[in-house]
C-alpha positions as CSV (number, residue, x, y, z in Angstrom):
1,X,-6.6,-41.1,-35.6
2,X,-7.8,-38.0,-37.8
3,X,-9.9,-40.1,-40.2
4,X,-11.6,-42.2,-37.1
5,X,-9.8,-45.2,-38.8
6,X,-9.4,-48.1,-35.7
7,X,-6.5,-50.2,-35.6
8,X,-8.4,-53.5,-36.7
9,X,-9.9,-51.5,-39.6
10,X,-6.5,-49.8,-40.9
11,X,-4.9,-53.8,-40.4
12,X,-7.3,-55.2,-42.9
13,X,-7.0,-52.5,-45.1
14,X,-3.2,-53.0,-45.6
15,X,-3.4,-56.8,-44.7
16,X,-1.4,-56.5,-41.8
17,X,-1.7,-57.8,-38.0
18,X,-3.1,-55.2,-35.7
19,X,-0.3,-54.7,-33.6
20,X,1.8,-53.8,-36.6
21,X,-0.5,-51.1,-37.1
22,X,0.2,-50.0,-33.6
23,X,3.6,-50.1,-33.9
24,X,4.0,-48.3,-36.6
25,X,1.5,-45.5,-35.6
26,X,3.5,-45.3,-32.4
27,X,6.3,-44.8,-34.2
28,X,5.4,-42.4,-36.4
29,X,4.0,-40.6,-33.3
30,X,7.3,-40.9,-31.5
31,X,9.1,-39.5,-34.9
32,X,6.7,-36.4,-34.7
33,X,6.8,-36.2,-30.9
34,X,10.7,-35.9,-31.6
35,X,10.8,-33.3,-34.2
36,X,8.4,-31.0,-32.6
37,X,9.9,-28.3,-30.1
38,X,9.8,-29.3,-26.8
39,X,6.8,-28.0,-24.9
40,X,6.8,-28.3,-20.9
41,X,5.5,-31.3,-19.0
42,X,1.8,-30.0,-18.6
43,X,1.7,-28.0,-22.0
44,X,0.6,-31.6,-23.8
45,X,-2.2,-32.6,-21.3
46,X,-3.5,-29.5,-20.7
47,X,-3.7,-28.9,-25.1
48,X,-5.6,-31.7,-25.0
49,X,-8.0,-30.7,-22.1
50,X,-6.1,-33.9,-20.1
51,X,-5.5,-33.5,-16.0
52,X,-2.8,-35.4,-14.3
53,X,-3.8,-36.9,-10.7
């Protein structure tokens, strides 16, 4: 995450479990993922200097 915030970290600041944090991250992501254009199938990996094998 952008502020280097973990999951246990961001539960105990909102008094939450941890894997309500991750769902709701992964939502958000998936909300964003949704609403951005659609790139092609490598464009995300390689942006992030990822390789598939």
């Amino acid at each position: 995450m952008r502020g280097g915030d973990t999951y246990a970290r961001l539960a105990t600041r909102f008094r939450v479990g941890v894997a309500a944090v991750y769902r709701h991250v992964r939502e958000a992501v998936d909300l964003l993922a949704a609403l951005a254009p659609h790139a092609g199938a490598g464009d995300a990996e390689r942006a992030c200097g990822r390789r598939r094998t």
